[in-house]
Phi, psi and omega in degrees: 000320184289326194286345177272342154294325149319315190286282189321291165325313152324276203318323164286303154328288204306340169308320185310303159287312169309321120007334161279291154335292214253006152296303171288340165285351203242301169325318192274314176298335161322291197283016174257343149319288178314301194302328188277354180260341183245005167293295161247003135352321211273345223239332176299122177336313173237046161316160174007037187263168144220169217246159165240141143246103173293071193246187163209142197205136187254290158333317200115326204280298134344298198305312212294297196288328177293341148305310176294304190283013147269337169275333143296345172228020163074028204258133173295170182251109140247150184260116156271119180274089216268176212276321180241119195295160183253114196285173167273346175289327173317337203249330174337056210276349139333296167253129180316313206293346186309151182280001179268317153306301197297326191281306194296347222247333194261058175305015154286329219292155177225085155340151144266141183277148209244339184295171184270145184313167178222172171246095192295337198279028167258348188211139192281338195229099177298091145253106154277095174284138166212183137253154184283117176238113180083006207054009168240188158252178188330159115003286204294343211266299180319330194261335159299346174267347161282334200258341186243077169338080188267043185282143162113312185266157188260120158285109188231111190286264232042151207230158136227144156217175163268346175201337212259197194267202161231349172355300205260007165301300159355297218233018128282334177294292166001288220270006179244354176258032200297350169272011178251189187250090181268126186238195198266144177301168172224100143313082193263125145299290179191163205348308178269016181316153179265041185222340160294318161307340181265350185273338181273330185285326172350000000 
């Protein structure tokens, strides 16, 4: 009798211990999972970065694509707001004397931005929205590249217009940002252009 009660107690440990074993095996394979999910995370291109979307908008039309591509990459908002808002007699590009003709005409001029300053130096990643004004941008797009040292950062600029390109928007951005990483522009018809999601994978 004892001896078959001996066997049962063996017999139990050893359940026990495999029960262990194979706990502890389970354990190790977890955080080696884990290290390895955060191993690569660690390694992804926009690992801990973060993104701003920058625009200015008279129309709307600017503000509309630049909700989206804050809403596909999870990108913060800021508006450049100018301090004296611009009328429809402003836009009037009909009369030379409209204040919008007058400005483009002026490569001095720096509208003011009238929104509260931001710490551009918080985020790694730019999307600059404007409208094409003149085949360039704005003014006011002059005077945030004046005012903000974006060396160091990747920039992917975007447009709306009615007809012209954003090239020479580009390569004025180039030329006032020579330390960022300026990349190729998007001409967006609008929120849903299909060339935007694929202009976002860049």
């Amino acid at each position: 009798m004892k001896k078959i009660f001996s066997l049962l107690v063996i017999f139990a440990m050893l359940l026990s211990l495999a029960a262990c074993g194979s706990s502890g095996s389970a354990e190790k394979e977890t955080a080696s999972q884990e290290t390895k999910a955060a191993s690569q995370g660690s390694d992804s291109p926009n690992a801990g970065s973060k993104s701003l979307v920058v625009y200015f908008s008279c129309t709307g039309h600017t503000k509309a694509v630049a909700e989206k591509i804050a809403d596909l990459t999870g990108a913060e908002l800021y508006e450049i707001v100018p301090e004296k808002p611009y009328t429809d007699e402003d836009l009037d590009y009909n009369n030379d004397d409209c204040r919008a003709n007058k400005e483009m005409n002026d490569a001095s001029v720096r509208p003011t931005i009238g929104s509260d300053a931001i710490d551009i130096a918080a985020y790694d990643t730019l999307y600059l929205g404007f409208p094409i004004w003149w085949g360039t941008t704005p003014r006011i797009i002059d005077t945030f590249l004046d005012t903000y040292d974006l060396s160091g950062k990747t920039v992917m600029p975007f447009c709306t217009s009615g007809g012209s390109g954003i090239s020479q928007a580009v390569e004025s951005i180039k030329q006032a940002e020579p330390g960022a990483a300026i990349k190729d522009g998007l001409r967006a018809s609008s929120p849903d252009d299909s060339e935007l999601t694929a202009w976002l994978g860049n």
